[in-house]
Each structure stands twice: as C-alpha cells, then as structure tokens.
C-alpha positions as CSV (number, residue, x, y, z in Angstrom):
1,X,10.0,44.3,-22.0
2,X,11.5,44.0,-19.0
3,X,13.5,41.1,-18.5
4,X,13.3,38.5,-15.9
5,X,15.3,37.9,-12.7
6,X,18.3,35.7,-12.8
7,X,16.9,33.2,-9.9
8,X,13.6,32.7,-12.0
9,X,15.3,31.4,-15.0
10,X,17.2,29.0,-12.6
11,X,13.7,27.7,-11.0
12,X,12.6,27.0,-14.6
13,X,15.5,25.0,-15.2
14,X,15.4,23.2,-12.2
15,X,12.0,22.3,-12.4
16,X,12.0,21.3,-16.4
17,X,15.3,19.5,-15.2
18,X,13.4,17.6,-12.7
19,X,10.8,16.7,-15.0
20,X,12.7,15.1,-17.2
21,X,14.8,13.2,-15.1
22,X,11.9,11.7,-13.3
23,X,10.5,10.7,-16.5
24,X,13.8,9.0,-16.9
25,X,14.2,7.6,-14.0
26,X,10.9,6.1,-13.8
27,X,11.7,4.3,-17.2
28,X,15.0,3.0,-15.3
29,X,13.1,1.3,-12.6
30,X,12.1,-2.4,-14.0
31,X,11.1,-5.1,-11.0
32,X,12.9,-5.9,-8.1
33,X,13.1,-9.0,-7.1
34,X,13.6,-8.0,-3.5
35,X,10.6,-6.4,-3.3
36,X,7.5,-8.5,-3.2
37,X,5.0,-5.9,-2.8
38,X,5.1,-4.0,-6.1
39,X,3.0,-2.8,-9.3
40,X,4.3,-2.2,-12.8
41,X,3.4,-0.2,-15.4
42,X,4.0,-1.4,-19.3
43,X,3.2,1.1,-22.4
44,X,2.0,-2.3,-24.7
45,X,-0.7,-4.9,-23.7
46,X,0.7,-8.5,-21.9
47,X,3.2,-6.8,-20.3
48,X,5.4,-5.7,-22.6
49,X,7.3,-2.4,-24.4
50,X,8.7,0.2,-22.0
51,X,8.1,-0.1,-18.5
52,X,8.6,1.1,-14.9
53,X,7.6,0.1,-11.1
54,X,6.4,1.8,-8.1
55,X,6.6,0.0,-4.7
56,X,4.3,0.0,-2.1
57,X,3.6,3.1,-0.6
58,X,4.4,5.4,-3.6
59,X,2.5,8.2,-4.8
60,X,3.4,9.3,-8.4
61,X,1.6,13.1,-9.4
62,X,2.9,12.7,-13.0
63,X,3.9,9.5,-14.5
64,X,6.1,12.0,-17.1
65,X,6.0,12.5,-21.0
66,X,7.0,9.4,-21.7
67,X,4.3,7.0,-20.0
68,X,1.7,9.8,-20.1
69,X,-1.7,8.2,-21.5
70,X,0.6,5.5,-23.2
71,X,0.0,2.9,-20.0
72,X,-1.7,-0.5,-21.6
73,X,-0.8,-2.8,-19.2
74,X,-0.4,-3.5,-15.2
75,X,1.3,-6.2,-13.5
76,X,0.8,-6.5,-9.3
77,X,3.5,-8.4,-7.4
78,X,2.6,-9.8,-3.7
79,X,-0.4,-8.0,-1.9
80,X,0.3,-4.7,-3.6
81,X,-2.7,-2.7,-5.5
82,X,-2.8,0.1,-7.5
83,X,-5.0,3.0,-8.0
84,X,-4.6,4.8,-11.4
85,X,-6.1,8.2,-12.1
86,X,-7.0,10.0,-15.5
87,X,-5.1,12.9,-14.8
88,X,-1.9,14.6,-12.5
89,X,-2.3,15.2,-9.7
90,X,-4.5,12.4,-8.3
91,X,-7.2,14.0,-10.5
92,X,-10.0,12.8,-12.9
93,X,-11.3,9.7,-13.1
94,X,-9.9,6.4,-10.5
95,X,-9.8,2.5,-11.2
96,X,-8.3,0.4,-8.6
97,X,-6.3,-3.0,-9.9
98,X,-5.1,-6.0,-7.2
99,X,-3.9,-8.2,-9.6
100,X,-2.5,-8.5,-13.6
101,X,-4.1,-6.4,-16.3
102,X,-3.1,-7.5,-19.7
103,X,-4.9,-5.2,-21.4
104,X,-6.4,-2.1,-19.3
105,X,-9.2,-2.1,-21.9
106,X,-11.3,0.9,-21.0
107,X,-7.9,2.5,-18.9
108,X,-5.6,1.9,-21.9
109,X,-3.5,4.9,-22.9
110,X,-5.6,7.0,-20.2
111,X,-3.1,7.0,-16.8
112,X,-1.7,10.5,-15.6
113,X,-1.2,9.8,-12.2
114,X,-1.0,6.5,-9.2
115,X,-0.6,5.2,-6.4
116,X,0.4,2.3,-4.8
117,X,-1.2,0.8,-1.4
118,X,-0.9,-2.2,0.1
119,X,-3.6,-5.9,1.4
120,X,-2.3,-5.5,4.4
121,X,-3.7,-2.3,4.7
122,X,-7.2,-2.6,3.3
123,X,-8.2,-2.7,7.1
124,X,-6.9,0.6,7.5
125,X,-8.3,1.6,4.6
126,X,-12.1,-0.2,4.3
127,X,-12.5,0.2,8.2
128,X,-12.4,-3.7,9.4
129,X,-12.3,-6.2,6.1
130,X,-9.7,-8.2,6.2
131,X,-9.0,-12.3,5.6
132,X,-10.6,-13.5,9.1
133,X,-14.0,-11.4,8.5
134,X,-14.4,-12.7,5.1
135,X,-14.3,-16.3,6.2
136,X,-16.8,-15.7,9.1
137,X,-20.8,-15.8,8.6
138,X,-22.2,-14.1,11.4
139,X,-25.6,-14.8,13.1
140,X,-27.0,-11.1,12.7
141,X,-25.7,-9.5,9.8
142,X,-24.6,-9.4,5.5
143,X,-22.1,-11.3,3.4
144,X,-20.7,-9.4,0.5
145,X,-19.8,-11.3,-2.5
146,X,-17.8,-10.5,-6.0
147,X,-19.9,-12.7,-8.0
148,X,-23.5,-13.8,-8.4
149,X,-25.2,-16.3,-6.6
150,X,-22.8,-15.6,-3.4
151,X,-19.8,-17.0,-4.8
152,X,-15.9,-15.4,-5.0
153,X,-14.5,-13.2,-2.6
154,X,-16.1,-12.0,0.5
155,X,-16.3,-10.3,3.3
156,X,-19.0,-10.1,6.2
157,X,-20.4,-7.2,8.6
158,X,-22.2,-7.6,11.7
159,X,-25.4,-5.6,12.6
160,X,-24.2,-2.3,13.5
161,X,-21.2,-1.7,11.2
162,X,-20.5,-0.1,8.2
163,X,-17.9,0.5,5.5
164,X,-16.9,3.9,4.4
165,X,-15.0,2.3,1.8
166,X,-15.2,-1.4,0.9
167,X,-11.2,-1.3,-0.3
168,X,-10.1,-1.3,-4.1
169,X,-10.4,-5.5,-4.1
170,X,-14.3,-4.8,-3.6
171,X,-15.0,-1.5,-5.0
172,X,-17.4,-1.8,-7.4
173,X,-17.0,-5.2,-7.8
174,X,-19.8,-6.7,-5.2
175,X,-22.6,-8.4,-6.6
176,X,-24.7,-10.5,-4.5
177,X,-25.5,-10.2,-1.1
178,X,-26.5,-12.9,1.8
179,X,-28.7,-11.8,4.7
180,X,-28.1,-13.4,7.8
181,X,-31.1,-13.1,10.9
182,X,-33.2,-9.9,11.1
183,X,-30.4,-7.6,9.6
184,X,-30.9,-5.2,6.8
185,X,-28.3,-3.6,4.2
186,X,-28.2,-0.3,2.7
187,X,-26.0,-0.1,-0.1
188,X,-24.3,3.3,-1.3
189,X,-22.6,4.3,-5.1
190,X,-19.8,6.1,-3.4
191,X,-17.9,6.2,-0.3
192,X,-18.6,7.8,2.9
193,X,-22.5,6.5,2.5
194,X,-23.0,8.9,-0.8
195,X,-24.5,8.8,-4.1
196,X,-27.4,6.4,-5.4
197,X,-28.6,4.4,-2.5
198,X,-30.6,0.8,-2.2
199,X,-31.7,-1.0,1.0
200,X,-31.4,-5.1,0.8
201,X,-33.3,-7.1,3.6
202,X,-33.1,-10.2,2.0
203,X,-30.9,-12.4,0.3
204,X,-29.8,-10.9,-3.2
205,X,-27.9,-13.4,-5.5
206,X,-28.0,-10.8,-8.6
207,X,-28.2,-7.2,-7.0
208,X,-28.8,-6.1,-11.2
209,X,-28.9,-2.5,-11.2
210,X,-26.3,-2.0,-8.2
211,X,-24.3,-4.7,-9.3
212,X,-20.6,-3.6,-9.5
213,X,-21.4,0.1,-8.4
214,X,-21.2,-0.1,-4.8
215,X,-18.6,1.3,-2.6
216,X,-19.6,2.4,0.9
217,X,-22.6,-0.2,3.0
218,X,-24.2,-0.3,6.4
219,X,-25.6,-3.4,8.3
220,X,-28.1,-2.3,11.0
C-alpha cells in the first residue's frame, strides 16, 4: 500500500484540529452582556446544563460533537432570532425561534446546524413587514394575524403586494385573516408562492386547514 503524502496527513490534522477546537470554543462562549442581540443554546430544558451563544449575524455549519442533537433549550436576547436546522450544513429540516424556548419539544436533541438573524432585518428578509405596517389597516387590502379571531401579532399588505417570505416571527404561525375593501388573498405553504395554495376573499378568523402552514401571500 502505498503510503500517503506528508502534506495530507497535515490537512487531516488541521482539519480534525479545527473541529475540535470549535467544539470547544463554542462551549466557552456563555452570554455577553454587551451584546443585546444574541441567541443561546442550552443541552437541558429551562436553560440549563452546557451552553454556548452565537450573535447576530452568525452562521454555524456544525454546532460540533459536543452540542450535536443534544440542544434542549433556546434563549433569544434583544431582537435576535434563530433558525435551527436538522442537520450540517444548513440541511434537513428548519424551525425559526424569536423568543425563549424552554423546552424545544418536537426540536429537542435534533439541532446540527443555525443561524442567527436579526428584527431589524425581517424587512430585508420578508420584503416590507416591519413595526409601522403591522399597526396600519389599509383601505384596500389583508391583515395577518398569529392567533384566531384576528388577535396577536400582525402585519398588513396593500392590494398589489406580496410576501415571498413572511419572516421567522410569522412563518407558520398566521392564523386568521382580515379582508379589508374588494381585495382578495392567496395564501401559499412555502415561500416564493409554492406549495399547497388557498385563496381568502373574506374575512377568516380560523383559517383551519392552513392554519400555521403559511409562509409566502399575495394581496391583489
């Protein structure tokens, strides 16, 4: 058998190296108090047993051996939110948290991979939503609402506009729906107007089967 290069044994150090010492240092990193705009990541339900942070803006391929499907617990510090994912690299399945999770239920013991965005930038990500829309019924168009019976969070679209992706603080979360003058909703499963579809053209206070599955609309 022949036998391998020097320089390849020294990238297989360097990268086992590397993995290890990001596992490390991810168990290092505990909350700053300097940053407000932070999520963190606990291997025991309420917050508790060994944990790290990521800040906003970080992308993490491989939370490492030691957090690897062992994640029970979130905790989301200013307007930061998280996306988790089932496995490296981004992959699998995706849940999107914008506030504490004592028990990740369904997501315990299941994170590979996250990232962490930012409110601030749910406009840039969701296309227009943002605190001023959600406040503002308009004369021709739909208000989207977390809970039944139009109450909770919102946000409202005039005829004409659409959402690619609602954001993680209403993905799959919306459901009921006020119609406002002559408009008329179509509602999608997935982003980028995908997936099952519905059309609303009247007020829904329980949308039932397309309640909490709805991530991309348009208002026409």
């Amino acid at each position: 058998m022949k036998r391998l290069p020097g320089f390849v044994f020294s990238v297989l150090f360097v990268v086992i190296f590397m993995s290890v010492f990001s596992s490390r240092l991810l168990a290092q990193r505990g909350p700053d108090r300097q940053n407000r705009n932070q999520a963190c990541f606990y291997t025991d339900e309420n917050f508790r047993g060994d944990s790290f942070c990521g800040n906003l803006g970080e992308r993490v391929r491989n939370v490492g051996e030691r957090f690897n499907d062992r994640i029970s617990s979130i905790r989301i510090f200013g307007r930061a939110e998280v996306t988790v994912f089932d496995d490296e690299n981004f992959g699998g399945g995706r849940q999107t948290y914008d506030r504490d999770v004592p028990n990740l239920r369904e997501w315990n013991d299941r994170i590979s991979s996250f990232q962490v965005s930012g409110g601030e930038r749910e406009g840039e990500r969701g296309g227009r939503i943002g605190n001023e829309r959600r406040e503002r019924e308009p004369r021709n168009g739909a208000c989207f609402y977390v809970d039944e019976n139009f109450g909770g969070q919102s946000f409202c679209l005039n005829s004409g506009e659409n959402e690619r992706n609602v954001g993680g603080r209403f993905n799959d979360r919306i459901t009921s729906i006020r119609i406002f003058g002559r408009a008329r909703v179509t509602i999608f499963a997935d982003q980028s107007f995908r997936g099952a579809r519905q059309e609303v053209n009247r007020d829904a206070p329980n949308l039932r089967f397309f309640s909490d599955r709805i991530t991309s609309v348009t208002v026409r």
